[in-house]
DRENVODREN-30980 format. One record per residue (C-alpha): x, y, z; residue in three letters; residue number from 0. Coordinates in steps of 0.1 Angstrom, whole numbers. Each point is the difference from the previous one (the first is absolute). Example, Ala and Ser with C-alpha at 12.3 -4.5 7.8 and 13.67 -1.06 7.14 Angstrom:
+-------+-------+-------+---------+-----+
!    xx !    yy !    zz ! residuo ! num !
+-------+-------+-------+---------+-----+
!   123 !   -45 !    78 !     ALA !   0 !
!    14 !    34 !    -7 !     SER !   1 !
+-------+-------+-------+---------+-----+
END
This chain:
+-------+-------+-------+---------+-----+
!    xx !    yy !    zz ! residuo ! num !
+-------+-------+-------+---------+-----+
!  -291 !   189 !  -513 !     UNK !   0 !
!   -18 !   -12 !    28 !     UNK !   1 !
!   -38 !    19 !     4 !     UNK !   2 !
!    -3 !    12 !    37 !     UNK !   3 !
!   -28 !   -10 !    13 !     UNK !   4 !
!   -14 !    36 !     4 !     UNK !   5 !
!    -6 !    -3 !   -39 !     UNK !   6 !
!   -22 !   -30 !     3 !     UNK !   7 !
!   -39 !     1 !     4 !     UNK !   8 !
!   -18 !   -39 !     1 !     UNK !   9 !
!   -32 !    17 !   -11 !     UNK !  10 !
!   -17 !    19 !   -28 !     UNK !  11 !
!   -11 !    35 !    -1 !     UNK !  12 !
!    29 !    14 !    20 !     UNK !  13 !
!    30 !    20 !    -3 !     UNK !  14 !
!    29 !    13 !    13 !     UNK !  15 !
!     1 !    39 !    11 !     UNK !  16 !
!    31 !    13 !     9 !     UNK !  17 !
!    -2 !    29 !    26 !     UNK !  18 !
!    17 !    33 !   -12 !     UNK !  19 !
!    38 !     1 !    -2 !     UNK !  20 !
!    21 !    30 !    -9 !     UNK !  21 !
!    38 !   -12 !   -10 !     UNK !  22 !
!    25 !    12 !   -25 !     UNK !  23 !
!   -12 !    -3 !   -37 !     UNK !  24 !
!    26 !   -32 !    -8 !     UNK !  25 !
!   -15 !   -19 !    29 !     UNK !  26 !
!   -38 !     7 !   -10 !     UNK !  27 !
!     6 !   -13 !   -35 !     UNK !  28 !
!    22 !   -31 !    12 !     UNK !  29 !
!   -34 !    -7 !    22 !     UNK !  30 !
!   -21 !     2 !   -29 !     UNK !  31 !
!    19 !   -23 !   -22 !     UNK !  32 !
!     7 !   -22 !    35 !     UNK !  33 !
!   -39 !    -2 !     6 !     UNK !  34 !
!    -5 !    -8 !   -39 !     UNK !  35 !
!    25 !   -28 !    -1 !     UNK !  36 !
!    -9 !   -22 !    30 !     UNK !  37 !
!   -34 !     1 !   -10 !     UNK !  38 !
!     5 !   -16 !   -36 !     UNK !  39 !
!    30 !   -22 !    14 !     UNK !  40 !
!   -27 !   -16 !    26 !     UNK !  41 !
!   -29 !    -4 !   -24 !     UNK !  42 !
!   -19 !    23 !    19 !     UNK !  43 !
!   -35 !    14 !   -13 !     UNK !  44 !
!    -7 !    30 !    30 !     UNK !  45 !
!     5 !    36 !    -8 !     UNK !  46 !
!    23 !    20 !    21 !     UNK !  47 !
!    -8 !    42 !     2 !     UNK !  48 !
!    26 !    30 !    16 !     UNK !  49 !
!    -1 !    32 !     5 !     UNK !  50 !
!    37 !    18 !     6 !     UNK !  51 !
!    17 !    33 !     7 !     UNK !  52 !
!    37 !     8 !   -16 !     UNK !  53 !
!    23 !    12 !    32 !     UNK !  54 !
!    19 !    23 !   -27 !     UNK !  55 !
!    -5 !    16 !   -33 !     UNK !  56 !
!     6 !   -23 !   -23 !     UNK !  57 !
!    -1 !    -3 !   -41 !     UNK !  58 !
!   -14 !   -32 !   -10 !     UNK !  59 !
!     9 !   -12 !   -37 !     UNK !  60 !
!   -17 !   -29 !   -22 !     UNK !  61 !
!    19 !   -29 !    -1 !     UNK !  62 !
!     8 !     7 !   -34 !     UNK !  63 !
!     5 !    32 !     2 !     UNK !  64 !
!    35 !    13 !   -13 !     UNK !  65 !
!     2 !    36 !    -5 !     UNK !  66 !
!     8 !    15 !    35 !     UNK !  67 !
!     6 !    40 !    -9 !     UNK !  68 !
!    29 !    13 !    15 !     UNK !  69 !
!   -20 !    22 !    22 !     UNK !  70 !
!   -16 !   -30 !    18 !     UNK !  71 !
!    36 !   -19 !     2 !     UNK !  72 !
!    14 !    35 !    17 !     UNK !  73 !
!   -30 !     1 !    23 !     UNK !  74 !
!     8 !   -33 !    14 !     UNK !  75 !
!    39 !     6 !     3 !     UNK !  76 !
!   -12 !    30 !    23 !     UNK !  77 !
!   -24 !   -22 !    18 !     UNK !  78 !
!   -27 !    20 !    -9 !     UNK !  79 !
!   -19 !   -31 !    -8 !     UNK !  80 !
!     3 !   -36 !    -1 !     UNK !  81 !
!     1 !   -13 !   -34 !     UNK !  82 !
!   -10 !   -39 !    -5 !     UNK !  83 !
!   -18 !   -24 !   -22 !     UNK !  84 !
!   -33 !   -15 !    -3 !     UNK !  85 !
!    -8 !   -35 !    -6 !     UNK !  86 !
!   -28 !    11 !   -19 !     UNK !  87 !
!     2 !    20 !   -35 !     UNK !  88 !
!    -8 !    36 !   -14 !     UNK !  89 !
!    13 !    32 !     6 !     UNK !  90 !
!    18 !    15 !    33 !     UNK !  91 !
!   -22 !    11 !    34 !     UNK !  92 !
!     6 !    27 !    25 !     UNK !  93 !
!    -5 !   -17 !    33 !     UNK !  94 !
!    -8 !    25 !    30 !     UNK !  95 !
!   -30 !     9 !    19 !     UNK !  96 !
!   -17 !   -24 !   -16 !     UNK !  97 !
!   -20 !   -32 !     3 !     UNK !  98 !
!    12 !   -34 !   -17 !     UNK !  99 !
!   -17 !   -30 !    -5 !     UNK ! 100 !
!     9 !   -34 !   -11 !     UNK ! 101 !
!   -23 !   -29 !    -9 !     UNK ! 102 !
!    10 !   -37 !    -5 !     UNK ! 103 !
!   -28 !   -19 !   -20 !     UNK ! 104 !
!    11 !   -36 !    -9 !     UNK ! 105 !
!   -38 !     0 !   -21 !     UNK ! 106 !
!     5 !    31 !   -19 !     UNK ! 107 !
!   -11 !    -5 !   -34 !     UNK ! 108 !
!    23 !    -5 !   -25 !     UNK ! 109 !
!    -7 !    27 !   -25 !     UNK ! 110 !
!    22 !    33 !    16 !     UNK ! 111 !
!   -25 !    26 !   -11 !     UNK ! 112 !
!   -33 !   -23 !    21 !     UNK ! 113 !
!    26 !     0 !    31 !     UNK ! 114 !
!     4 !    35 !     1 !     UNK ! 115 !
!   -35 !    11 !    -7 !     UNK ! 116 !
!   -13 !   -22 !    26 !     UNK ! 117 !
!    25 !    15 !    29 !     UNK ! 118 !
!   -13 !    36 !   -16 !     UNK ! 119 !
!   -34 !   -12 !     5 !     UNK ! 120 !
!     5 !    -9 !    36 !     UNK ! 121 !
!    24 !    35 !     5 !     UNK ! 122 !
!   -31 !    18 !   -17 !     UNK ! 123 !
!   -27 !   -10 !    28 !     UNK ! 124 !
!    23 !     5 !    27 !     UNK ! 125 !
!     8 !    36 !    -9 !     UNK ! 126 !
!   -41 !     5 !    -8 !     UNK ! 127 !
!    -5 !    -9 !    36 !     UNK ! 128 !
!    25 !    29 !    11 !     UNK ! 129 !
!   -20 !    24 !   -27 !     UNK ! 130 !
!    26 !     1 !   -26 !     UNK ! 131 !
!    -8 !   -14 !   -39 !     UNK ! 132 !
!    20 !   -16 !   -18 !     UNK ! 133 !
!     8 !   -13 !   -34 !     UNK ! 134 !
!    30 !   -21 !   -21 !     UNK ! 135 !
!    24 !    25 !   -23 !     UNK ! 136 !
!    -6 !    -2 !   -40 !     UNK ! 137 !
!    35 !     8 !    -8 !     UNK ! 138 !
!    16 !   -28 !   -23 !     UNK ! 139 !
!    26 !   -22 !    23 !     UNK ! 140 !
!    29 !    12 !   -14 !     UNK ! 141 !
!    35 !   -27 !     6 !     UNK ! 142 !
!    32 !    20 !    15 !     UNK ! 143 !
!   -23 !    27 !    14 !     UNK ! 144 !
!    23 !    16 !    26 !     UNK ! 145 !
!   -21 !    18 !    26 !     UNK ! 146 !
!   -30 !   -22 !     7 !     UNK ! 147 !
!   -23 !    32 !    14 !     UNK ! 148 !
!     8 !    18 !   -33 !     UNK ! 149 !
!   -30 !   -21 !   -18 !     UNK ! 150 !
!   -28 !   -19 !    10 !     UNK ! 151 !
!    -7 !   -30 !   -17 !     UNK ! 152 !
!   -29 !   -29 !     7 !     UNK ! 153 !
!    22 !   -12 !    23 !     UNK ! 154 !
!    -3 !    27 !    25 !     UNK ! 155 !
!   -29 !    25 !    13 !     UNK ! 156 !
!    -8 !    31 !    -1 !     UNK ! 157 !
!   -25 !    27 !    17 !     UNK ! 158 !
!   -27 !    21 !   -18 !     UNK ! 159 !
!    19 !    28 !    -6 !     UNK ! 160 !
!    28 !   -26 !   -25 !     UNK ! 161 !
!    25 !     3 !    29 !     UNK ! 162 !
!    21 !   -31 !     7 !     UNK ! 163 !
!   -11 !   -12 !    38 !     UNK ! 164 !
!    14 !   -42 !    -7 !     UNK ! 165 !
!    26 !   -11 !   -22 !     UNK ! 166 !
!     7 !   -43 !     5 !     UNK ! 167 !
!    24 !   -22 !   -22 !     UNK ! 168 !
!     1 !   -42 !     3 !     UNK ! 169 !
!    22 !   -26 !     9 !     UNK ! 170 !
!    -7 !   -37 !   -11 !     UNK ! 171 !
!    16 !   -34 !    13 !     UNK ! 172 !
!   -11 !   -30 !   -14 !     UNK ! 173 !
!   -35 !    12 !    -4 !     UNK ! 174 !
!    -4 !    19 !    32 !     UNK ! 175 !
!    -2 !    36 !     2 !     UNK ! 176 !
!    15 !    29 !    18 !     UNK ! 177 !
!   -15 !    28 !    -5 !     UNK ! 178 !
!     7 !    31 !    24 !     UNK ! 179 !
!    -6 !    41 !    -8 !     UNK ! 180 !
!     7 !    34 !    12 !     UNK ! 181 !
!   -26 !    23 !    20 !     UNK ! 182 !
!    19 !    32 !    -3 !     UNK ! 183 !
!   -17 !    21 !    31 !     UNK ! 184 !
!    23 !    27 !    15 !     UNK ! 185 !
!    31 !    -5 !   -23 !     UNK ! 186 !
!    32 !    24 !     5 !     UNK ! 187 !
!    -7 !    32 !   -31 !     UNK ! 188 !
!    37 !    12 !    -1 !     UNK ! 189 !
!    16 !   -37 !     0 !     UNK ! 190 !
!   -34 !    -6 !   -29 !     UNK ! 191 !
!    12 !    28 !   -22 !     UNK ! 192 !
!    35 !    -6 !     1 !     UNK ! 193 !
!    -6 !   -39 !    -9 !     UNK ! 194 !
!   -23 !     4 !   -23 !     UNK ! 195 !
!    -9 !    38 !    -9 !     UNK ! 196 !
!   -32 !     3 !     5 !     UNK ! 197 !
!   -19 !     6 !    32 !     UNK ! 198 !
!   -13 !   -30 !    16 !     UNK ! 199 !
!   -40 !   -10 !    -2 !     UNK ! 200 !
!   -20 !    16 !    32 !     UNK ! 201 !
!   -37 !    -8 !    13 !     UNK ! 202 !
!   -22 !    20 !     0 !     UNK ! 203 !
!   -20 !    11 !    19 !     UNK ! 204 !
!    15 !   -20 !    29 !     UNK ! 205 !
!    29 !   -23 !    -3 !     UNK ! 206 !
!   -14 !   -42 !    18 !     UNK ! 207 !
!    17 !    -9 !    25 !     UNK ! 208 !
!    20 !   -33 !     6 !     UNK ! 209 !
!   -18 !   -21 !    24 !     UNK ! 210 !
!   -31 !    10 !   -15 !     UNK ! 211 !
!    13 !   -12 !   -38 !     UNK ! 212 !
!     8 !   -33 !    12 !     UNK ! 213 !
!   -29 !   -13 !    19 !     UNK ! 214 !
!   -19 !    14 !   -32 !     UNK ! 215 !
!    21 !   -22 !   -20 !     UNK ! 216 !
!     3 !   -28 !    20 !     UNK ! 217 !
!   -38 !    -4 !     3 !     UNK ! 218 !
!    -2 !     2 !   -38 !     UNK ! 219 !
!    24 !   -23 !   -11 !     UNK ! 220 !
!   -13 !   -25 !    24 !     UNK ! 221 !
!   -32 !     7 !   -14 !     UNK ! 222 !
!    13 !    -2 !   -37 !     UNK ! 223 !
!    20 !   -39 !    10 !     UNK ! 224 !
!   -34 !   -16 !     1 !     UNK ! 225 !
!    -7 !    17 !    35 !     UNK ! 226 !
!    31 !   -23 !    20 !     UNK ! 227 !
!     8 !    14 !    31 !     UNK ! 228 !
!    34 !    15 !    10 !     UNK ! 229 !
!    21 !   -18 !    30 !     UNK ! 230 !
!    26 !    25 !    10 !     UNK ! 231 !
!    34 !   -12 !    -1 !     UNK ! 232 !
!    35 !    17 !     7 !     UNK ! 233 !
!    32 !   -12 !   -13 !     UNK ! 234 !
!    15 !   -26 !    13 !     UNK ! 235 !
!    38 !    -1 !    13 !     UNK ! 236 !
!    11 !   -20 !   -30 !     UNK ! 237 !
!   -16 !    22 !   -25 !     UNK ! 238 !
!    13 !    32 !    18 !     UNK ! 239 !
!    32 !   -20 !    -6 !     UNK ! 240 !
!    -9 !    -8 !   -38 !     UNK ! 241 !
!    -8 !    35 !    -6 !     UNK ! 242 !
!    31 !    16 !    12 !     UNK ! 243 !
!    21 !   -19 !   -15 !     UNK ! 244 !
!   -22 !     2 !   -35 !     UNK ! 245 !
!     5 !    37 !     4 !     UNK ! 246 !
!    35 !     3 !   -16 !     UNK ! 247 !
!   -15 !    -9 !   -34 !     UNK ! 248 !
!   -21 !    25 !    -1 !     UNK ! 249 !
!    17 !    29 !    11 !     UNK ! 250 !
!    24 !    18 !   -27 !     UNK ! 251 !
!    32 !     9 !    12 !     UNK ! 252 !
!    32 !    16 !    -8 !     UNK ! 253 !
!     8 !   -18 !   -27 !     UNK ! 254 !
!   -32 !     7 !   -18 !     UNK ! 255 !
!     4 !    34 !     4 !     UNK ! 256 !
+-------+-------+-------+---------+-----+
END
């Protein structure tokens, strides 16, 4: 695959930053794997950052992941909500009136556990800026775990009260990393309970808003990647192109159902 030339920076302490794209749930991953692979395919050493919207409910599974309930399989026959796969692992995600982000980091260290606890360190001060603490889960990571807000491991973050605000699973190429999470903000209670039983996790006292979030984070992870300075950058026409026809393997269809 040839890197466009949007994805290449000549000099040090830069990075790419997307601009903020809300698309169906198959394209979004098949960007996030696209971004992932040119990078590693083209030798290159810059981080690239995104923040994105999902233009429909949609249930997001690990890549692993093989129980689907028949609950969630009916939900998407209905069209009640998109059902696809993640590149990355763990347990499934309700997507809606929330905030996503992805991260590509061809540095990352190479020890899973340092990876994640540095992109919770960076999450961290950019919520303390906004007034809202946070601190990584201490449940045990648990393989096959089916609903990824149900528990909240190292991996992911939560607020002072033990509530889940962050949950963020990994995707690795040839030592380059992936790594992209859910910022649940306003998400839809009815379709919440009926996916998963339980209500979904609420702010309180006020619920952060979505432009504010990202310029937070974006200031922080900049900050956290040996202060490098973010060049924004939309897609290109090839990788629009690249995505959508990614898409299909991520989506699952009839036949899966």
């Amino acid at each position: 695959m040839t890197l466009p030339t949007s994805c290449r920076y000549e000099h040090s302490g830069r990075g790419r930053l997307l601009p903020h794209l809300t698309l169906n749930g198959a394209e979004q991953m098949a960007l996030d794997a696209l971004l992932l692979e040119q990078c590693w395919t083209q030798g290159h050493n810059q981080p690239i950052l995104r923040f994105y919207s999902w233009n429909r409910p949609s249930l997001s599974l690990g890549w692993n992941q093989q129980e689907i309930p028949d609950p969630w399989r009916d939900l998407s026959r209905t069209g009640e909500l998109d059902l696809l796969r993640r590149p990355s692992g763990g347990g499934a995600v309700l997507h809606g009136g929330g905030l996503t982000y992805a991260l590509v980091w061809p540095e990352a260290p190479r020890q899973k556990r340092e990876a994640y606890l540095q992109v919770n360190r960076w999450i961290t001060a950019g919520f303390a800026t906004l007034g809202v603490g946070l601190n990584p889960g201490d449940a045990p990571a648990e393989a096959g775990a089916i609903h990824c807000f149900g528990r909240s491991t190292a991996a992911d973050l939560v607020d002072t009260q033990g509530g889940k605000r962050i949950g963020s699973a990994q995707f690795w190429q040839h030592g380059h990393l992936l790594q992209h999470g859910e910022i649940p903000l306003t998400p839809p209670t009815d379709l919440w309970r009926t996916v998963f039983g339980t209500d979904p996790p609420l702010w309180t006292p006020t619920t952060p808003d979505f432009l504010t979030i990202e310029r937070a984070l974006i200031s922080s992870f900049g900050k956290g990647l040996s202060n490098l300075t973010w060049i924004d950058q939309p897609l290109s026409s090839e990788e629009r192109t690249l995505m959508q026809q990614g898409a299909e393997r991520y989506r699952l269809g009839a036949s899966a159902l």
